[in-house]
KOLKEPA-954482 format. One record per atom (N, C-alpha, C): residue in three letters; atom name; x, y, z. Coordinates in nm, 3 decimals. Layout:
# residues N
res  atom  x  y  z
ALA  CA  X  Y  Z
...
# end
This chain:
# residues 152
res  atom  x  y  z
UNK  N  0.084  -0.117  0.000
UNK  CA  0.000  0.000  0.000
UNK  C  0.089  0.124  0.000
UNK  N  0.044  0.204  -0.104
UNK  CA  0.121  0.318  -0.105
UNK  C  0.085  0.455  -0.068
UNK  N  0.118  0.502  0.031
UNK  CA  0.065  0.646  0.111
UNK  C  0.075  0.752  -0.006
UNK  N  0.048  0.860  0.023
UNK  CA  0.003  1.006  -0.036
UNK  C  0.128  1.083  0.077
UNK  N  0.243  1.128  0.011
UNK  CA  0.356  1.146  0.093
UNK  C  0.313  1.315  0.146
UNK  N  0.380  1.319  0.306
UNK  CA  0.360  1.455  0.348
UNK  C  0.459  1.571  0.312
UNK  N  0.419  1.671  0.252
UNK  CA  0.474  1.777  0.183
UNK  C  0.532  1.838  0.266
UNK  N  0.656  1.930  0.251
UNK  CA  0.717  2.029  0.311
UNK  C  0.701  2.155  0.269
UNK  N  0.709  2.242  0.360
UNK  CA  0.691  2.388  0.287
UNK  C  0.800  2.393  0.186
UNK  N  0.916  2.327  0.174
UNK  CA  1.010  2.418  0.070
UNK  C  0.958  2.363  -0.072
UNK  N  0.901  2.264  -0.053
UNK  CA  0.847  2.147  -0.190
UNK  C  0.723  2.237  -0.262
UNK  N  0.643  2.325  -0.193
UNK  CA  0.545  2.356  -0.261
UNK  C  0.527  2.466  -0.367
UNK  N  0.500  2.425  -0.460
UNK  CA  0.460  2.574  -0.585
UNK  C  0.342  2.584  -0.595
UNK  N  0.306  2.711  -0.540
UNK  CA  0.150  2.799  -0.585
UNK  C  0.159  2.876  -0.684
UNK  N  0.057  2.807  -0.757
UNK  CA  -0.003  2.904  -0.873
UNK  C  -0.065  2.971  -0.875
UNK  N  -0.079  3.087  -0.964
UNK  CA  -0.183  3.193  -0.946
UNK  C  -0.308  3.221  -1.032
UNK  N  -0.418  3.221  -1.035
UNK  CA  -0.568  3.199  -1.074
UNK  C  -0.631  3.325  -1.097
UNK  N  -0.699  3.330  -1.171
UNK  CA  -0.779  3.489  -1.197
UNK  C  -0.946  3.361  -1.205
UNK  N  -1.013  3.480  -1.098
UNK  CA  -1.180  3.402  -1.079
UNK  C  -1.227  3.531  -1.100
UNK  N  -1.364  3.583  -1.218
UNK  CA  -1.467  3.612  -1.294
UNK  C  -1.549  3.639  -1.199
UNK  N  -1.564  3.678  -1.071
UNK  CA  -1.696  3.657  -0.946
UNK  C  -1.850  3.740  -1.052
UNK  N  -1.854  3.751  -1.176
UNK  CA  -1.977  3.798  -1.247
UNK  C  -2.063  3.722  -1.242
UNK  N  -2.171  3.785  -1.157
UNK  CA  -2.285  3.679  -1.173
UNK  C  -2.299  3.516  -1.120
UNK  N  -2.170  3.502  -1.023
UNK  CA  -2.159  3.369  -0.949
UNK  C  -2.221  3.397  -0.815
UNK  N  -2.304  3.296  -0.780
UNK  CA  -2.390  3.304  -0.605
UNK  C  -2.245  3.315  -0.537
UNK  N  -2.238  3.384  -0.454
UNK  CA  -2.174  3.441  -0.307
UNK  C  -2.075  3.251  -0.222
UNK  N  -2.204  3.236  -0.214
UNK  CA  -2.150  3.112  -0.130
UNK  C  -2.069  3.007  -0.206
UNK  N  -2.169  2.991  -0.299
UNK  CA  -2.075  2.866  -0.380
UNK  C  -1.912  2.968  -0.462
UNK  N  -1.923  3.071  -0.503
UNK  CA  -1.783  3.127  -0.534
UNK  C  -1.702  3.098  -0.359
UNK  N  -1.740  3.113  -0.259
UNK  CA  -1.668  3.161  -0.172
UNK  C  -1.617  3.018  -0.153
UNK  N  -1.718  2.894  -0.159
UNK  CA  -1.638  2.769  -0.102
UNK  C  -1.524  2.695  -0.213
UNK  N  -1.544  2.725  -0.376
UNK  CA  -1.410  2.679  -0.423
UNK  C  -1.322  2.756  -0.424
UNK  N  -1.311  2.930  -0.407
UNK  CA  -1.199  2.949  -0.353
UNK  C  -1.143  2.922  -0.207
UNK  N  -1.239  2.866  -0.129
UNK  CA  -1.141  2.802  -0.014
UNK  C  -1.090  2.687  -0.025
UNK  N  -1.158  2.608  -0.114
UNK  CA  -1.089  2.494  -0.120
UNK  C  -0.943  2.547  -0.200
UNK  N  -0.957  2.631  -0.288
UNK  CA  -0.872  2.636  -0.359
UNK  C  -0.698  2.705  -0.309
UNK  N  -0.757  2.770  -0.194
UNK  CA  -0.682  2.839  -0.119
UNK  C  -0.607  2.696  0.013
UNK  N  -0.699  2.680  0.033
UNK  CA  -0.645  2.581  0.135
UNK  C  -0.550  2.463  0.064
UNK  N  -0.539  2.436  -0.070
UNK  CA  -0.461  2.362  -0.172
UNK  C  -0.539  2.212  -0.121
UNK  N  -0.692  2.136  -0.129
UNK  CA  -0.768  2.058  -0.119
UNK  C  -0.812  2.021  -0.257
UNK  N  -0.776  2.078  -0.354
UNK  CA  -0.783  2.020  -0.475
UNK  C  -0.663  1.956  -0.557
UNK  N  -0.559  1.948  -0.471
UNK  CA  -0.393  1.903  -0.534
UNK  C  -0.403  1.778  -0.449
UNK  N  -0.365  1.684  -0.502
UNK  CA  -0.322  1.536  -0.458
UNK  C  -0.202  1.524  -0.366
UNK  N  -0.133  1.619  -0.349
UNK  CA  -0.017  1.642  -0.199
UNK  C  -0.057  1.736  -0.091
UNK  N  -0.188  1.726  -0.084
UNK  CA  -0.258  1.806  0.006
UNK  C  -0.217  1.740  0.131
UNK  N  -0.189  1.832  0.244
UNK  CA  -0.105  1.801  0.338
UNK  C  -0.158  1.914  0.464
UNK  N  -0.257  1.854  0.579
UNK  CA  -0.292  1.948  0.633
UNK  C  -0.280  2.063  0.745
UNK  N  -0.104  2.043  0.720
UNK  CA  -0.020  2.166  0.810
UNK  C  0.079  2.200  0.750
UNK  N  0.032  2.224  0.599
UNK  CA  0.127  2.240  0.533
UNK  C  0.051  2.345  0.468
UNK  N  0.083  2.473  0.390
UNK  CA  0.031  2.523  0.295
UNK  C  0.043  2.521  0.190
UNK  N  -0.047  2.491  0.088
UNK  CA  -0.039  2.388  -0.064
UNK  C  -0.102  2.463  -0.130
UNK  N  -0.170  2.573  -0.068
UNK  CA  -0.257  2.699  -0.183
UNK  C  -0.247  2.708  -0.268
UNK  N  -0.342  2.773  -0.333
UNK  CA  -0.260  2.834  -0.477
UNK  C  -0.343  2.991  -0.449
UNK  N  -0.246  3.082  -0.552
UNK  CA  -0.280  3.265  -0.506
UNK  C  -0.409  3.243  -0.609
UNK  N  -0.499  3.343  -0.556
UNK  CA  -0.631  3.318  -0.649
UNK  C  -0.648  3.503  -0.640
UNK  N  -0.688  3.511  -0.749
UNK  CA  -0.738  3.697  -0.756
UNK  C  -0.868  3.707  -0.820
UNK  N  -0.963  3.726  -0.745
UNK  CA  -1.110  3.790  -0.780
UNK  C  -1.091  3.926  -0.845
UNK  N  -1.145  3.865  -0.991
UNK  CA  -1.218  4.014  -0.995
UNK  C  -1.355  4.016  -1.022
UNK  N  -1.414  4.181  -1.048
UNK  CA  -1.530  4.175  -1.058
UNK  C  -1.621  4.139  -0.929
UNK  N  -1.603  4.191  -0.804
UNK  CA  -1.632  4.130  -0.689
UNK  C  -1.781  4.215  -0.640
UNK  N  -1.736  4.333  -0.680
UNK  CA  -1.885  4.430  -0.686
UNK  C  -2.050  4.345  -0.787
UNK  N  -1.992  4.298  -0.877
UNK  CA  -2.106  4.215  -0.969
UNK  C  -2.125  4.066  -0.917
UNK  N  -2.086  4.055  -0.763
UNK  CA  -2.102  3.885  -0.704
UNK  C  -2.293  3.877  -0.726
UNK  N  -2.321  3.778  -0.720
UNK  CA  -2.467  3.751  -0.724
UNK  C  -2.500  3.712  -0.562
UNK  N  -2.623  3.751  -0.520
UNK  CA  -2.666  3.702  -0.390
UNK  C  -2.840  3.689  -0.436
UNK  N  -2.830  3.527  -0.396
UNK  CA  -2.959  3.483  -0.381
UNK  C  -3.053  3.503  -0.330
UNK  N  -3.216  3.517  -0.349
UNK  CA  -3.261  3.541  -0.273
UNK  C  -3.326  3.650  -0.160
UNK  N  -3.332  3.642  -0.072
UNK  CA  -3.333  3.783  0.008
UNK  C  -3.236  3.833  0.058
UNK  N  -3.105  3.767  0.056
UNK  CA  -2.972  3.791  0.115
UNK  C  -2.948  3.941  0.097
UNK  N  -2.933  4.008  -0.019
UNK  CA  -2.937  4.103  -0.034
UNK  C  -2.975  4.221  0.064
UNK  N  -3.077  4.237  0.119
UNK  CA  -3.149  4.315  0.173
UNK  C  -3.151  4.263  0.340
UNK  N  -3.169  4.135  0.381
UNK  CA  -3.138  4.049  0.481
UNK  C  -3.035  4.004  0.592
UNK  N  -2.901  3.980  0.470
UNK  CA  -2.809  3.966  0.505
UNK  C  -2.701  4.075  0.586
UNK  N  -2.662  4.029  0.718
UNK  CA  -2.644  4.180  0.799
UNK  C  -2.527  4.075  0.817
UNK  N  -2.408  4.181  0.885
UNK  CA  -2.266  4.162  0.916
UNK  C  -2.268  4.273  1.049
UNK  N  -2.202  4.247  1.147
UNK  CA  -2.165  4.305  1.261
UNK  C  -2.042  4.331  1.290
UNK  N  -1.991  4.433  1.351
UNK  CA  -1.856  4.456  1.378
UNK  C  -1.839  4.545  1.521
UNK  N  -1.742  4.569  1.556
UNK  CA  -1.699  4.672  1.704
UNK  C  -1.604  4.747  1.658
UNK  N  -1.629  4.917  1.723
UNK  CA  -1.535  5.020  1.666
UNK  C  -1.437  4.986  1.773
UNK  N  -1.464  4.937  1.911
UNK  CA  -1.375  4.892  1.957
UNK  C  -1.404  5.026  2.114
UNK  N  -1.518  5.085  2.121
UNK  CA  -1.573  5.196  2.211
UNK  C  -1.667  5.084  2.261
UNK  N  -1.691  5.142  2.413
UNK  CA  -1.838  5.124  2.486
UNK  C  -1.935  5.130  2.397
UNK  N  -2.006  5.021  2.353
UNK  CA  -2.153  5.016  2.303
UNK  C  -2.107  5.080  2.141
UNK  N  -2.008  5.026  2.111
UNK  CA  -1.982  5.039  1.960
UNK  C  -2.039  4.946  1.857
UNK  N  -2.089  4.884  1.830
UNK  CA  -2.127  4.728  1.765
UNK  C  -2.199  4.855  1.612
UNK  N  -2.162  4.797  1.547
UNK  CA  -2.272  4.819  1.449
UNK  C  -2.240  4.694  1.329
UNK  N  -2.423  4.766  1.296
UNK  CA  -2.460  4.651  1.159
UNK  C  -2.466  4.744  1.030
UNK  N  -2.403  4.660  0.911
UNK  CA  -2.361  4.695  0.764
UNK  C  -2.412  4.549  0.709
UNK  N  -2.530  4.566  0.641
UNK  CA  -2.664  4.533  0.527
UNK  C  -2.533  4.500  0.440
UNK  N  -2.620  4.355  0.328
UNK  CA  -2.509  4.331  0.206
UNK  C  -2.506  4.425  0.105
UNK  N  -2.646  4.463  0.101
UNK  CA  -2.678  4.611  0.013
UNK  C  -2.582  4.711  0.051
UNK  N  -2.564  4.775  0.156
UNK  CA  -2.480  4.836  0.190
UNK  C  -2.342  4.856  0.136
UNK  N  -2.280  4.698  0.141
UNK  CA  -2.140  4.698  0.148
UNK  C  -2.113  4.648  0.003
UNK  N  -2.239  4.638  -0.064
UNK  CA  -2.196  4.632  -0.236
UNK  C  -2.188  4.774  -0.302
UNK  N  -2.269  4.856  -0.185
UNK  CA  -2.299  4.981  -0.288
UNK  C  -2.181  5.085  -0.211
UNK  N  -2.103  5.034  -0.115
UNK  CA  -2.021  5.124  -0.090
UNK  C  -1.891  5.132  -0.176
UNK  N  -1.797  5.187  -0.015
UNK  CA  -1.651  5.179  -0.082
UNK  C  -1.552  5.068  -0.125
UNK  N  -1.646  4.966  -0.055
UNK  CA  -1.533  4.833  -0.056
UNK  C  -1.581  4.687  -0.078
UNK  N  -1.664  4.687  -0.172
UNK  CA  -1.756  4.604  -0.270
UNK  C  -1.693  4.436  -0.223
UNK  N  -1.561  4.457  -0.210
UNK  CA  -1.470  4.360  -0.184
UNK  C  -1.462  4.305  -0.043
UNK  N  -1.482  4.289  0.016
UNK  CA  -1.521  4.302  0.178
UNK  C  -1.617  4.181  0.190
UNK  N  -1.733  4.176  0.096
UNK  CA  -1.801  4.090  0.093
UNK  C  -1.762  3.933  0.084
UNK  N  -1.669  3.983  -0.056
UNK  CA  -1.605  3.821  -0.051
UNK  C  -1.502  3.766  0.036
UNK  N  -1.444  3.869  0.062
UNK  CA  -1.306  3.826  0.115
UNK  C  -1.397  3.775  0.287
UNK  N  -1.486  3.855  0.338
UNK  CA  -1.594  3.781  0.458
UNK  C  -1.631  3.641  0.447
UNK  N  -1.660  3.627  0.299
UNK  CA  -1.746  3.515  0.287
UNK  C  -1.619  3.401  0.324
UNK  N  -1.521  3.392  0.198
UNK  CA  -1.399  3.342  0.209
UNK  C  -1.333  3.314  0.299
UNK  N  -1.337  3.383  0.387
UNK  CA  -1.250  3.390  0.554
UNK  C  -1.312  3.295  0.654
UNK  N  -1.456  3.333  0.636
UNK  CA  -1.557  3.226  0.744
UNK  C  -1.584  3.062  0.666
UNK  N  -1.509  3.082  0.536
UNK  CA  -1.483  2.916  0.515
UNK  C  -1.346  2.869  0.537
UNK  N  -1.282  2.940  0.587
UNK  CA  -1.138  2.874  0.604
UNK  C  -1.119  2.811  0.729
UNK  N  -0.973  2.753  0.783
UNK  CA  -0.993  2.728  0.931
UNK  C  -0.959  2.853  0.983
UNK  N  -0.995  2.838  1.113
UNK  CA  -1.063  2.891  1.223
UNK  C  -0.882  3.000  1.277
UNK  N  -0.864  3.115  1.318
UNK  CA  -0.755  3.164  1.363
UNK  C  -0.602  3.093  1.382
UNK  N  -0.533  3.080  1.309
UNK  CA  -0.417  3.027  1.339
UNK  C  -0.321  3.084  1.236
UNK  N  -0.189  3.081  1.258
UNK  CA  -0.102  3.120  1.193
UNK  C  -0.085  3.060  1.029
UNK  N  -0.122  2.935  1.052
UNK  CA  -0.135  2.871  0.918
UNK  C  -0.257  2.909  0.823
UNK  N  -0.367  2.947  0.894
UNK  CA  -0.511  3.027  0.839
UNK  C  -0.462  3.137  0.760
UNK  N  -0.399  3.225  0.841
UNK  CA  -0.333  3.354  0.767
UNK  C  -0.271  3.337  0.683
UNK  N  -0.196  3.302  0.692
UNK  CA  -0.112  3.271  0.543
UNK  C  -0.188  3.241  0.432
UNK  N  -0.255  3.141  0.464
UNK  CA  -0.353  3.102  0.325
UNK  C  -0.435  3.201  0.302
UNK  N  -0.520  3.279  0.421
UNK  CA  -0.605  3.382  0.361
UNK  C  -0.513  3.501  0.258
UNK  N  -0.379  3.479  0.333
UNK  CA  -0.292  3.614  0.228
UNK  C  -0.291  3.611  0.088
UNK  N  -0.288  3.487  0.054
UNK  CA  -0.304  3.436  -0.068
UNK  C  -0.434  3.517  -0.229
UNK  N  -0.517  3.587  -0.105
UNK  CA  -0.664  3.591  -0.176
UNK  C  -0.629  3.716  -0.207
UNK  N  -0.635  3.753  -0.346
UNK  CA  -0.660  3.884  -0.406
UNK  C  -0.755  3.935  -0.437
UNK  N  -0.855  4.019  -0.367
UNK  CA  -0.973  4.044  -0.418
UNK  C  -1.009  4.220  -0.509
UNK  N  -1.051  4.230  -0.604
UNK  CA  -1.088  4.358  -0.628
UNK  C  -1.203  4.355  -0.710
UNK  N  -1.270  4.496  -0.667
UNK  CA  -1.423  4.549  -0.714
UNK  C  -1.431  4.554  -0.889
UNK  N  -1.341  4.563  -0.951
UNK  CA  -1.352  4.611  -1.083
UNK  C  -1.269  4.516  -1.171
UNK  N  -1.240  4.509  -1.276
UNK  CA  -1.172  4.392  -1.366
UNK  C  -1.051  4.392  -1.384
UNK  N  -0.923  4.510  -1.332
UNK  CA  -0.817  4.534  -1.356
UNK  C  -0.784  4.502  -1.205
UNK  N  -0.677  4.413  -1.248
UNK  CA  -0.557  4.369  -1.083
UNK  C  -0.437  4.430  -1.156
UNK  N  -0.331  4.449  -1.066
UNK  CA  -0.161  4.434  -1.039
UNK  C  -0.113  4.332  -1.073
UNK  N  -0.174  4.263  -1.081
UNK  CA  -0.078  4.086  -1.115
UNK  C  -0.024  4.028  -1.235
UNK  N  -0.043  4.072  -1.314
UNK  CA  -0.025  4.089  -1.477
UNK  C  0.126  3.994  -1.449
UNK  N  0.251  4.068  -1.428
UNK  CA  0.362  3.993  -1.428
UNK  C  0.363  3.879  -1.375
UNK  N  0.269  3.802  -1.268
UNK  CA  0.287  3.657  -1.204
UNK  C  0.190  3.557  -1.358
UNK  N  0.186  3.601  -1.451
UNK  CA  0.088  3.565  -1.597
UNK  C  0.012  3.447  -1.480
UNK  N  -0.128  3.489  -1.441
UNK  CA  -0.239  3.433  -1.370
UNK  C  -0.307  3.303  -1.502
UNK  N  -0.339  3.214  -1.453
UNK  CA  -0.423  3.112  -1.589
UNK  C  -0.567  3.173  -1.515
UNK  N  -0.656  3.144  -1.630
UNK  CA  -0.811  3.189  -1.600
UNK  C  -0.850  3.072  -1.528
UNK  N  -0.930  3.047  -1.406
UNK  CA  -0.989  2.958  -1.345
UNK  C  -1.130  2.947  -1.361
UNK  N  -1.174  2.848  -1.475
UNK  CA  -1.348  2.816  -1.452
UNK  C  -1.376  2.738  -1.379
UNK  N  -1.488  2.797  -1.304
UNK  CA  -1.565  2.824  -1.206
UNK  C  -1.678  2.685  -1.269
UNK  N  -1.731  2.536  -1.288
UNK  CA  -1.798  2.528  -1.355
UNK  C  -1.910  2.396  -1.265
UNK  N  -1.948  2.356  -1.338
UNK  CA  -2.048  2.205  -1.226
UNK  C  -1.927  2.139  -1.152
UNK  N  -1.821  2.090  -1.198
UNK  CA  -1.805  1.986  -1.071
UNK  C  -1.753  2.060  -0.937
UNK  N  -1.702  2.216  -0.959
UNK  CA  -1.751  2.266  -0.812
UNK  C  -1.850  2.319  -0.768
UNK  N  -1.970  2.293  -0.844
UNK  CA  -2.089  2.339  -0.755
UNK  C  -2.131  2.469  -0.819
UNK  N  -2.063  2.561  -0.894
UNK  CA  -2.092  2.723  -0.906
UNK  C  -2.181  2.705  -1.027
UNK  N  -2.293  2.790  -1.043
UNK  CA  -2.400  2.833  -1.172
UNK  C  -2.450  2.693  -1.212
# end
């Protein structure tokens, strides 16, 4: 019987991905880029190891939300004052300054849970509101999004 050998950090190459978020539901975009981030789709997947690959959203302002989510869907935060808490609507935070916020939320609450190894992988995630990234020189391959992960 032959094992699935455990990876070392110096062994691993991440690639880098450009994801289309136009018109893809919220949730299902958010769970194959975690898988994709967490490197659960590579066959040397190794789970204290980071095996990621860099993924860059664009188009994050045009995500699709099902449903009543839209209008429904509330997010909470603390300014970090006595009786600071406030709530920001998904409507809200599509029509504001940082369209991007949304996914990178969604994305974050599918990863594991606070740890040093979490971070790293979340660093990985490039997200922006509009169709032009910085990344041009890492030459990104296009990633479809299609049935066997679940999206549209």
């Amino acid at each position: 019987m032959k094992l699935t050998p455990n990876m070392k950090g110096t062994e691993v190459t991440a690639g880098w991905y450009v994801v289309d978020a136009q018109d893809i539901p919220l949730g299902r975009l958010a769970t194959a880029i975690a898988t994709r981030l967490r490197g659960k789709h590579k066959a040397t997947y190794t789970p204290h190891v980071d095996t990621g690959d860099h993924i860059i959203v664009i188009n994050a302002k045009n995500v699709r939300l099902t449903g009543h989510k839209l209008h429904n869907m509330q997010y909470h935060y603390h300014t970090g004052f006595i009786g600071g808490i406030k709530t920001i609507f998904a409507k809200q935070e599509l029509e504001g300054k940082h369209p991007e916020r949304l996914v990178e939320r969604a994305v974050e609450r599918m990863m594991p849970k606070d740890s040093p190894l979490s971070r790293a992988m979340f660093k990985k995630l490039h997200v922006y509101a509009g169709t032009e990234h910085p990344h041009a020189a890492q030459s990104p391959k296009q990633l479809k999004l299609g049935k066997k992960e679940g999206v549209r």
